[in-house]
N, C-alpha and C positions, 0 to 999 in steps of 0.2 A: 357821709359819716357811716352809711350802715356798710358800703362797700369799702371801709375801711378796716371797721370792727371784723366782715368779713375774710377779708385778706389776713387777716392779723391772725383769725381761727385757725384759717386754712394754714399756715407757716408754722405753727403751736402743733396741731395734730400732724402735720408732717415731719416736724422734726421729732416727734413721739414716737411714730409709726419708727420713723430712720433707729433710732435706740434702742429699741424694741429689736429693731433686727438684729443691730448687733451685738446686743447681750445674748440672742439666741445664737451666732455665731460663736462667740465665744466659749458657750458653752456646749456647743459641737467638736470644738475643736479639740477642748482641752480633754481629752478621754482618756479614763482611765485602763489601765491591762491589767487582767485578772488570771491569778499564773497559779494551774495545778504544784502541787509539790507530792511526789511519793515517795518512801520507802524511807519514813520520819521515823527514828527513834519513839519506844513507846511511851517515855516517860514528857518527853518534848512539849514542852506549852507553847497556849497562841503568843505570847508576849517573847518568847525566847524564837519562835520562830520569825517575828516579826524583827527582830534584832539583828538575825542573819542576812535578813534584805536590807536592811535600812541602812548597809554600806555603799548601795546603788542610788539611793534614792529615798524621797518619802514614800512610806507606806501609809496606804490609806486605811485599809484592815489586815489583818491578820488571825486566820483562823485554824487551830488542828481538829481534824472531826472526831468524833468522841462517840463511842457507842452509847445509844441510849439507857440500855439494861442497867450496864456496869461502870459506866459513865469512864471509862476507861479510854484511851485513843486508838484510831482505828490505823494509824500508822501514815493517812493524809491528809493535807490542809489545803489551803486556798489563802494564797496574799494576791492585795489590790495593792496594785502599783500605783502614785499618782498621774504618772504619764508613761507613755508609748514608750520613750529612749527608756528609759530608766528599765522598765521591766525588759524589754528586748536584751538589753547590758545584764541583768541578773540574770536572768535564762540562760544565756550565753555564757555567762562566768560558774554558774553555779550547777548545772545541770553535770548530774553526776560524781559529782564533789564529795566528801567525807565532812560528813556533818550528823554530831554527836556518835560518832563510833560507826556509822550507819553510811553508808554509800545512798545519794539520794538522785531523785528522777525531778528533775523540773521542767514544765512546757507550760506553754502560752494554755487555757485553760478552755477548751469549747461550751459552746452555746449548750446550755441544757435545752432540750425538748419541753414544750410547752406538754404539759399531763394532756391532752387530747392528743396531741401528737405521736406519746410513746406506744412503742407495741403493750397489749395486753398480754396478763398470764394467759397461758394456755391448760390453765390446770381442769381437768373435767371437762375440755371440750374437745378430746379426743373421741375414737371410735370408743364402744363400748363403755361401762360402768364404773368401773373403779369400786369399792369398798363395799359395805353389804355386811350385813350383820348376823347376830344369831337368827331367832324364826325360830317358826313349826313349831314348839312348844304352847299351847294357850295354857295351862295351867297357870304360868310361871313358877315363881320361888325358886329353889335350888337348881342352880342345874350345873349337874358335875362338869369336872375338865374332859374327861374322856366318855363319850357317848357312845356307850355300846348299843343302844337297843338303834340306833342310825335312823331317828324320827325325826329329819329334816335339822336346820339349823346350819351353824355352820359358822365360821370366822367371819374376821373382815379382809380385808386383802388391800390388794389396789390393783389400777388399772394395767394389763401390760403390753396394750399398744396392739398393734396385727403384728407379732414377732412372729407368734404360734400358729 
């Protein structure tokens, strides 16, 4: 009996394990492509850009990038194709196309850089200082635009590199 119960386990967790895989298969397989678009009309939403793809296929999303300030568009988006054929066919049909009055650039969409990955600004880690301020005065209070009596102080500037 218990080497039955056992057997019985053993054929229940194997065929779990087996399912397991291949739900994980599946969801290997079906991938989706995610396809820059530039040179979008600035008035162009994500719903109408997503409209222009979705004669190839389902789109998964559809996004036009937006300045944050002015909440205005930045002229590019990003659609997720549901699958591979589908986007490679709109790539291919649409890249370079007139769309909304606007000739447009479409390509398959690269890997963003993981934020450790990307290079850093270089700002202030050149030779020399950069900027720098008034000075030499302790009194404070007033101090005219034009310094005749030439008791130190002085602008800010920025850095100009080893040009000079």
């Amino acid at each position: 009996m218990i080497t039955l119960l056992s057997t019985i386990r053993f054929l229940l967790l194997s065929m779990f394990v087996e399912v397991r895989s291949c739900q994980n298969f599946n969801q290997q397989t079906v991938l989706k492509m995610n396809i820059f678009v530039s040179g979008l009309n600035y008035s162009m939403s994500s719903e109408e850009l997503g409209e222009v793809f979705a004669s190839f296929g389902a789109v998964a999303s559809a996004k036009v990038v937006t300045d944050r300030a002015t909440g205005r568009s930045r002229g590019f988006g990003f659609v997720e194709m549901s699958s591979d054929d589908e986007g490679r066919a709109a790539v291919a049909q649409l890249d370079q196309t007139d769309v909304g009055g606007r000739k447009i650039n479409v390509k398959e969409a690269e890997e963003r850089p993981r934020s450790n990955d990307r290079p850093r600004s270089s700002f202030g880690s050149g030779s020399g200082s950069g900027g720098g301020g008034g000075g030499g005065r302790r009194e404070g209070g007033f101090k005219p635009r034009f310094n005749r009596d030439n008791d130190g102080g002085g602008g800010g500037g920025y850095d100009r590199g080893n040009r000079y």
